[in-house]
C-alpha positions in Angstrom: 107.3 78.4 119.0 106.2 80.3 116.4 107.3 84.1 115.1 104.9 86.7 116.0 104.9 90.4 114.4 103.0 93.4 115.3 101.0 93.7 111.8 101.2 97.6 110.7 97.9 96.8 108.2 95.8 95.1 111.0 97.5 96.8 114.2 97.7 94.0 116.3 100.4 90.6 117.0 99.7 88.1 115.1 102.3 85.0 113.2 104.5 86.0 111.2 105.1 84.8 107.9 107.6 81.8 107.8 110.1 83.8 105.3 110.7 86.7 103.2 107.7 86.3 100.2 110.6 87.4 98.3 114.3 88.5 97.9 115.5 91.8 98.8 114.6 94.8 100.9 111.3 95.1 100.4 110.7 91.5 101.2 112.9 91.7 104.0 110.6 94.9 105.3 107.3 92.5 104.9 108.6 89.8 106.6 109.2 92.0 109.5 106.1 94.1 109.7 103.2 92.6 108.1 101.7 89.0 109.4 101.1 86.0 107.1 97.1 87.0 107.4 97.8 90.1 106.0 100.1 88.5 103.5 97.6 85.9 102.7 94.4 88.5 102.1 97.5 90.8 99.7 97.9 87.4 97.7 94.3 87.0 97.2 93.4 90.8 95.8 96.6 90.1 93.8 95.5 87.3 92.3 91.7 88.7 91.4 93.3 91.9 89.7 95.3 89.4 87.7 92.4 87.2 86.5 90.1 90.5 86.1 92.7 92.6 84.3 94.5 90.3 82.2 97.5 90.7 83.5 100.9 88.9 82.6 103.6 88.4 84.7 105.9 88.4 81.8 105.3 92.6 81.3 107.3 94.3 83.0 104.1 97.2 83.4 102.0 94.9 84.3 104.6 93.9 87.7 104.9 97.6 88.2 101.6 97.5 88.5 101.0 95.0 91.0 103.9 96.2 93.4 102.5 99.6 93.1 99.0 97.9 94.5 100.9 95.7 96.8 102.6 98.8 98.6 99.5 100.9 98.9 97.2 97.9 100.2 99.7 97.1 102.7 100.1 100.6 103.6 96.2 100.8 104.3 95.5 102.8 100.8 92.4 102.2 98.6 93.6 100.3 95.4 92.4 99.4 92.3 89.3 97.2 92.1 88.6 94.5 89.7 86.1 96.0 87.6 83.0 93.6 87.1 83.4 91.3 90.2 80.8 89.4 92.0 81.7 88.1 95.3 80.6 84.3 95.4 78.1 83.7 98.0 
């Protein structure tokens, strides 16, 4: 049977994620509170503000960044926006 959470960014129980997306606390804390949906939707605005803003995962700013973003979208906060992007049909 599969691990249900009740997701604190979409307020309702949905499956879990199958394991930490990371080491540490703060993975620790998604796993428990945020579904793999949620997780999944994070991962894709993620990857657009890295492909719109240049970003490099070898600058230490540039992960600062992105956590900062990750923490406010999954605490329901507006983030940044890729400047410039066109939603494909």
């Amino acid at each position: 049977m599969s691990r249900t959470v009740f997701c604190q960014l979409l307020k309702k129980d949905l499956p879990s994620l199958a394991q930490a997306p990371f080491p540490g606390p703060r993975g620790a804390e998604i796993f428990e509170n945020f579904s793999e949906q949620a997780w999944s939707q994070w991962q894709s605005m993620q990857t657009m503000l890295i492909n719109e803003k240049h970003l490099s995962m070898l600058d230490k700013d540039h992960r600062r960044y992105l956590n900062e973003q990750r923490d406010r979208y999954l605490a329901g906060e507006d983030i940044d926006q890729a400047e410039g992007y066109i939603a494909p049909d």
